[in-house]
C-alpha positions in Angstrom: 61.6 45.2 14.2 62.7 48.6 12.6 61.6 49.4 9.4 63.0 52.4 7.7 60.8 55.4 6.2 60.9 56.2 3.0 60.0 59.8 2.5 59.1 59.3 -1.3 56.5 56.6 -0.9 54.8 57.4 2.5 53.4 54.6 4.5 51.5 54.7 7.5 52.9 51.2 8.4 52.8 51.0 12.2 50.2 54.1 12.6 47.0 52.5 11.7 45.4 52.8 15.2 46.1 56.7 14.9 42.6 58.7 14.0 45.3 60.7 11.9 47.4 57.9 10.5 47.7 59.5 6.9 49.0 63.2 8.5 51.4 61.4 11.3 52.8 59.1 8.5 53.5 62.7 6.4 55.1 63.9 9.5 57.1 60.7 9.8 58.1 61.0 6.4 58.7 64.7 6.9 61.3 64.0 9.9 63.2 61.2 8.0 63.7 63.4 4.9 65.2 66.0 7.3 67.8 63.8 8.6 68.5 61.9 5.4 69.4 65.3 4.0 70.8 67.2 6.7 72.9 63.9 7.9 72.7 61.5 5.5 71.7 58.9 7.4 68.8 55.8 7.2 66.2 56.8 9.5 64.1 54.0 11.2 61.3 53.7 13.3 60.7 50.9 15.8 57.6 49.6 17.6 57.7 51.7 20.9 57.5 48.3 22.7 61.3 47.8 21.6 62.5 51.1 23.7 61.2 50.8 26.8 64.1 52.7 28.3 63.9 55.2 25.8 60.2 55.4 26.3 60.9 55.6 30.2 63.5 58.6 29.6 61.3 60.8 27.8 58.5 59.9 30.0 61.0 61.3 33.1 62.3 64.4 31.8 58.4 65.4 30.9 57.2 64.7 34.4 60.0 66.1 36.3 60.5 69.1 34.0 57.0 69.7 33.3 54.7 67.9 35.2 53.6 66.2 31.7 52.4 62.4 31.3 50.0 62.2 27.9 47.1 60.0 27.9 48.0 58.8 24.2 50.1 55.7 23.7 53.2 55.8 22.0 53.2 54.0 18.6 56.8 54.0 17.3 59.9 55.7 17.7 63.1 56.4 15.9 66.3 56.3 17.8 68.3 58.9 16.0 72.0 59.7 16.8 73.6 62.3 15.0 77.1 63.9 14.3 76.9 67.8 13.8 80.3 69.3 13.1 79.4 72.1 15.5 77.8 70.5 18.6 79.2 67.3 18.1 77.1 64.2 19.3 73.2 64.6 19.5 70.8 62.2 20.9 67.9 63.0 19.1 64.8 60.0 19.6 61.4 61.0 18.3 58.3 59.2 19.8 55.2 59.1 17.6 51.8 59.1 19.8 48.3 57.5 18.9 46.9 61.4 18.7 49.0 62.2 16.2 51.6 63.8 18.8 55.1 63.9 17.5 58.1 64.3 20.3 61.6 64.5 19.7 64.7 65.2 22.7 67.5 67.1 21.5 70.3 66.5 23.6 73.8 67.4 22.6 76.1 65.1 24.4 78.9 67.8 25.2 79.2 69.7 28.2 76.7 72.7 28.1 75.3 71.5 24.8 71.6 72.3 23.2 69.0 70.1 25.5 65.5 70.3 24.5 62.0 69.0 23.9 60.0 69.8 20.7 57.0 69.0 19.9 54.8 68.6 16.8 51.3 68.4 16.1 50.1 66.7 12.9 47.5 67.9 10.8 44.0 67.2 12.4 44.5 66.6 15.7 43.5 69.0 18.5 46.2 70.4 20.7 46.4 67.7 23.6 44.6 68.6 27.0 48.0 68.1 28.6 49.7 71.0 26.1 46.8 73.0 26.5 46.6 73.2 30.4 50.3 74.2 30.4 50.0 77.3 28.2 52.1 76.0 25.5 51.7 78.3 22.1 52.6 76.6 18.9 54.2 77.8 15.3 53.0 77.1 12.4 55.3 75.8 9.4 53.9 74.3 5.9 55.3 70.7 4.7 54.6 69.4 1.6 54.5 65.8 3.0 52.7 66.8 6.3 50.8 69.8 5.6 50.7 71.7 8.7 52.5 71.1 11.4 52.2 73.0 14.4 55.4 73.4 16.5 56.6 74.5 19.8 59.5 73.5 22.8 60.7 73.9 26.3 64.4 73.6 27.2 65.6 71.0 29.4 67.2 72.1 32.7 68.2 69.1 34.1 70.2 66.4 33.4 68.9 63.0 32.9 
C-alpha cells in the first residue's frame, strides 16, 4: 500500500526497523519535497515487498556494473517517473535501505539519455562496507529536513 510523504510533517512511517529511522525519514522527506517542487508531482513510497521487479532491477545493474549486493534490506521505495522538458522521460525509483542507505536510478528513457546511480547516506550511519571497499568518495550537502547527507554516483554503462 503506498502512502505519500509529506515533507511538512515528517514521519518515519515504514522506517521503524532502521537504527536511523528519524534521519532516513528527513531524507525521505527531503527527496519528496524535491520532486513536488521541481515536478509538481505526489511522491509515494511503497513497502519494497510491492516492487519486486523494481527491487530485482536495481539489484542487477549494481551487480553487473559494480559488483555491488548490500547486506541491508530494503525498506520502501518510491517509483518516480518524471517529465523534464529537456531529457524527456526519466525513470527515477529510489530504494530506502534498513542502514539508512538511500538509492535512486536515473535513467532518461531517450536514446543516449542521463543513466545513473546515486547514492545517499543519512545522517548517522557509517558508510556501508560494500561503498567503502569500492573506493567510493562522497559530497557533502546540508538539508534542513535531513541534516547531512553525504552524496556520491557512478554512471551506468549498460543497458538494462
Amino acid at each position: 500500500m503506498s502512502h505519500v510523504i509529506d515533507f511538512v510533517n515528517v514521519s518515519t512511517a515504514g522506517l521503524e526497523s532502521s537504527p536511523v529511522a528519524e534521519a532516513l525519514a528527513g531524507l525521505r522527506a527531503n527527496e519528496a519535497r524535491y520532486f513536488t517542487n521541481k515536478y509538481k508531482i505526489e511522491y509515494a513510497t511503497v513497502p519494497a515487498s510491492e516492487k519486486p521487479d523494481l527491487v530485482a532491477w536495481l539489484e542487477r545493474i549494481l551487480k553487473e556494473e559494480r559488483g555491488l549486493e548490500f547486506a541491508s534490506p530494503i525498506l520502501e521505495v518510491a517509483d518516480v517517473v518524471v517529465e523534464d522538458e529537456k531529457a524527456g522521460t526519466i525513470t527515477w525509483p529510489e530504494f530506502y535501505f534498513e542502514s539508512g542507505l538511500v538509492i535512486n536510478v536515473l535513467w532518461t528513457q531517450a536514446e543516449g539519455g542521463k543513466r545513473a546511480v546515486g547514492f545517499k547516506l543519512s545522517q548517522g550511519m557509517d558508510v556501508p562496507a560494500e561503498l567503502e571497499a569500492a573506493g567510493f568518495k562522497f559530497a557533502r550537502q546540508k538539508s534542513k529536513l535531513a541534516g547531512e547527507i553525504r552524496g556520491s554516483f557512478f554512471v551506468i554503462k549498460g543497458d538494462y
